[in-house]
Structures are given as C-alpha cells and as structure tokens.
C-alpha positions in Angstrom: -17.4 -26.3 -16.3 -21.0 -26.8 -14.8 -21.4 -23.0 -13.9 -20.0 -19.7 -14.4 -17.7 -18.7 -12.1 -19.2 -14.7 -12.7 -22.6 -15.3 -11.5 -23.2 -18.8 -10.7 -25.5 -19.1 -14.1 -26.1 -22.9 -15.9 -26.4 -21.2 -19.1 -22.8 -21.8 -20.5 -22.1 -22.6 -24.6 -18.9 -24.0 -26.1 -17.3 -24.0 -29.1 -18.5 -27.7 -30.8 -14.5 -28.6 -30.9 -11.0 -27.0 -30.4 -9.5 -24.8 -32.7 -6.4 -23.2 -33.0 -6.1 -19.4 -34.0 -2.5 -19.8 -35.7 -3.2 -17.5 -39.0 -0.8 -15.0 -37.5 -3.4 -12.1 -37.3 -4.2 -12.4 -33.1 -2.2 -13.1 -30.4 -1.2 -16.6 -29.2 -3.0 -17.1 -26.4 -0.7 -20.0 -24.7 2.6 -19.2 -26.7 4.8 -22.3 -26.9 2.8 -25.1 -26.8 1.6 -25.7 -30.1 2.1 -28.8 -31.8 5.1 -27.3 -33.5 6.4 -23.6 -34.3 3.6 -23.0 -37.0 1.0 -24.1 -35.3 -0.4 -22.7 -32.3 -2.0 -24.6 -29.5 -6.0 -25.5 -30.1 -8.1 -24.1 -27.4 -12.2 -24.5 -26.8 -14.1 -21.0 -25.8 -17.0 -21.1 -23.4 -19.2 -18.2 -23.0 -22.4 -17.4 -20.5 -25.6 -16.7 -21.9 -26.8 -14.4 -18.5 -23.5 -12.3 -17.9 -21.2 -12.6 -21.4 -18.3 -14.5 -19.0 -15.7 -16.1 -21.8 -13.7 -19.2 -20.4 -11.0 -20.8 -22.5 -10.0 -24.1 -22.3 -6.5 -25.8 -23.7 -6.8 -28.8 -25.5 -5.0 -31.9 -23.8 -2.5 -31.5 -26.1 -1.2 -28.5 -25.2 -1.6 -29.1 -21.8 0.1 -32.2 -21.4 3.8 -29.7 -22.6 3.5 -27.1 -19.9 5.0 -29.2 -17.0 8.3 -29.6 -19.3 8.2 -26.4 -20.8 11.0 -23.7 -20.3 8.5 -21.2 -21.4 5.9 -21.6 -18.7 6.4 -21.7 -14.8 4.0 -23.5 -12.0 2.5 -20.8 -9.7 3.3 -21.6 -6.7 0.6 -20.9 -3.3 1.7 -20.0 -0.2 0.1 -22.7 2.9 
C-alpha cells in the first residue's frame, strides 16, 4: 500500500513483521486459516499518520488456504 485509501495521504506505518493474535483474549480476525487449530493466522497492521485509517494485511501464509477453504467463499462481481 503506497497511499491510504481514506484520504490519499503517503504517511502510512506498519507493524515491522506479522504477528498473530492467538492468546485467545480477541477475536480471530481471519478464522480458519491459521497454521493449525491453536494458532491463528499472522496478519501485519498498517495505520495513517494524517487520518488514523488501520489496514490489515494476511500473511502469505494464510492467504495462500482461502481458495481451498470450506470456511471462506470468493465474492463474486456482477459485469
């Protein structure tokens, strides 16, 4: 991500690595593809400096189980 998709600003931080949020006190924010059923999947905040926008990223990881997964579903746009 170059800009912030809120207002447009080059002033965007990440988190120096992924992480994953699996010590069972928050939500799992991408349920199901973790590396296995105690772990849950690493993910990489961004946040803007100007407008406070947060943008989350999944690692490859987890990414590379959603096409395969019965948990998640493509969203499909109309042409």
């Amino acid at each position: 991500m170059k800009r912030c998709p809120a207002c447009d600003s080059k002033e965007l931080y990440e988190y120096k690595k992924f992480y994953s949020s699996s010590d069972g006190t928050s939500p799992e924010l991408l349920p199901n593809l973790g590396s296995n059923f105690f772990f849950a999947a690493k993910i990489r905040p961004t946040v803007c400096l100007d407008c406070g926008h947060i943008g989350l990223f999944a690692s490859e990881d987890a990414r590379s189980k959603l096409k395969v997964s019965a948990h998640w579903r493509a969203i499909r746009q109309a042409s």
